[in-house]
C-alpha positions as CSV (number, residue, x, y, z in Angstrom):
1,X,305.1,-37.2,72.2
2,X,305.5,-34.0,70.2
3,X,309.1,-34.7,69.8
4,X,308.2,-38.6,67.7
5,X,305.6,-36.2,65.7
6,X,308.0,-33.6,64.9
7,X,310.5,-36.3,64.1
8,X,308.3,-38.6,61.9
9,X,307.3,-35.3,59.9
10,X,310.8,-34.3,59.4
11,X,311.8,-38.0,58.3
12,X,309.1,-37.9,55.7
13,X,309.7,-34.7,53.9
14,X,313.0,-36.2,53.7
15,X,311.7,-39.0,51.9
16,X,309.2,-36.4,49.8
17,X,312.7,-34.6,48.5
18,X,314.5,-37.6,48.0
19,X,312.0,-38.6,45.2
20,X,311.4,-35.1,44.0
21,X,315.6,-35.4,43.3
22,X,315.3,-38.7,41.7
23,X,312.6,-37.5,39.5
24,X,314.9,-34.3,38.6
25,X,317.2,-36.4,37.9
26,X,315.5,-38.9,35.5
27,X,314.2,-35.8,34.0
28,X,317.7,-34.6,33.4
29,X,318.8,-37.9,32.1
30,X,315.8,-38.1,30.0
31,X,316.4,-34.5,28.4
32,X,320.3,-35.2,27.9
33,X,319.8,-38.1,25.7
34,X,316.9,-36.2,23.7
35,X,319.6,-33.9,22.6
36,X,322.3,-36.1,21.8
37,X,319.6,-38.0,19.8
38,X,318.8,-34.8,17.7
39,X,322.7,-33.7,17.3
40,X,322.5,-37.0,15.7
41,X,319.8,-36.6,13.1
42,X,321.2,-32.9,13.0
43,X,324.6,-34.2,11.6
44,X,323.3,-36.9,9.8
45,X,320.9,-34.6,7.6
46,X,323.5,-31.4,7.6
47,X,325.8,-34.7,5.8
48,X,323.0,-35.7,3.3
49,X,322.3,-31.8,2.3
50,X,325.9,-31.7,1.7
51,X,326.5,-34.7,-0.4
52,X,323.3,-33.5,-2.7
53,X,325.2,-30.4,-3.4
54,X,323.8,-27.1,-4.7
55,X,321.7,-28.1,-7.5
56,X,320.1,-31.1,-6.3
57,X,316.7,-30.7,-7.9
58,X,318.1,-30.1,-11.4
59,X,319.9,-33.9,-10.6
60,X,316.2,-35.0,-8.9
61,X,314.7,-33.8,-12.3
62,X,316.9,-35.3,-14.4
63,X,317.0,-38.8,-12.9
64,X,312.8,-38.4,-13.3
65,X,313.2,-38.1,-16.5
66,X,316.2,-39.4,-18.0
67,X,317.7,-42.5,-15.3
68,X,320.2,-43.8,-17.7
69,X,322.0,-40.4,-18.5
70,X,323.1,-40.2,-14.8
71,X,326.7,-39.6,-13.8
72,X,327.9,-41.4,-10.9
73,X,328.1,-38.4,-8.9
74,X,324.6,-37.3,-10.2
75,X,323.9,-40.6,-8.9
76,X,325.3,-40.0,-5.4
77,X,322.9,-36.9,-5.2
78,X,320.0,-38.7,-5.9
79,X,320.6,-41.3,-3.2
80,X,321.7,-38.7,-0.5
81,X,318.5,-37.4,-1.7
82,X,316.6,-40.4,-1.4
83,X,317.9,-41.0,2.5
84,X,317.2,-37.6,3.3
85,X,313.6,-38.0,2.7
């Protein structure tokens, strides 16, 4: 009789582990794909700063106040500009 006890407690923290791996593991999963998502946006924005260039609020200021004297790459910095927000 202590023997079915001993193995019936045995079996179950068995069981207890088992779900304490798959939750780990979900967790891990979970995590993983949190940072791929957020290298993403990383590299995405990183591209965006880059296409605006180094003086992006003098072209911001400029397309306020005078749209039709925009270069095409003036215009390019305003749109990266515009997704970046």
């Amino acid at each position: 009789m202590k023997r079915d006890w001993l193995q019936l407690i045995s079996n179950a923290a068995i069981i207890v582990g088992l779900v304490v791996v798959i939750f780990e593991l979900k967790q891990s999963r979970d995590i993983a794909r949190t940072h791929l998502i957020k290298a993403d946006y990383v590299a995405i924005q990183s591209r965006l700063y880059a296409l605006m260039g180094e003086n992006a609020a003098d072209v911001v200021a400029k397309a306020k106040t005078a749209p039709s004297e925009l270069t095409d790459g003036e215009k390019i910095v305003v749109d990266a500009h515009l997704l970046a927000l």
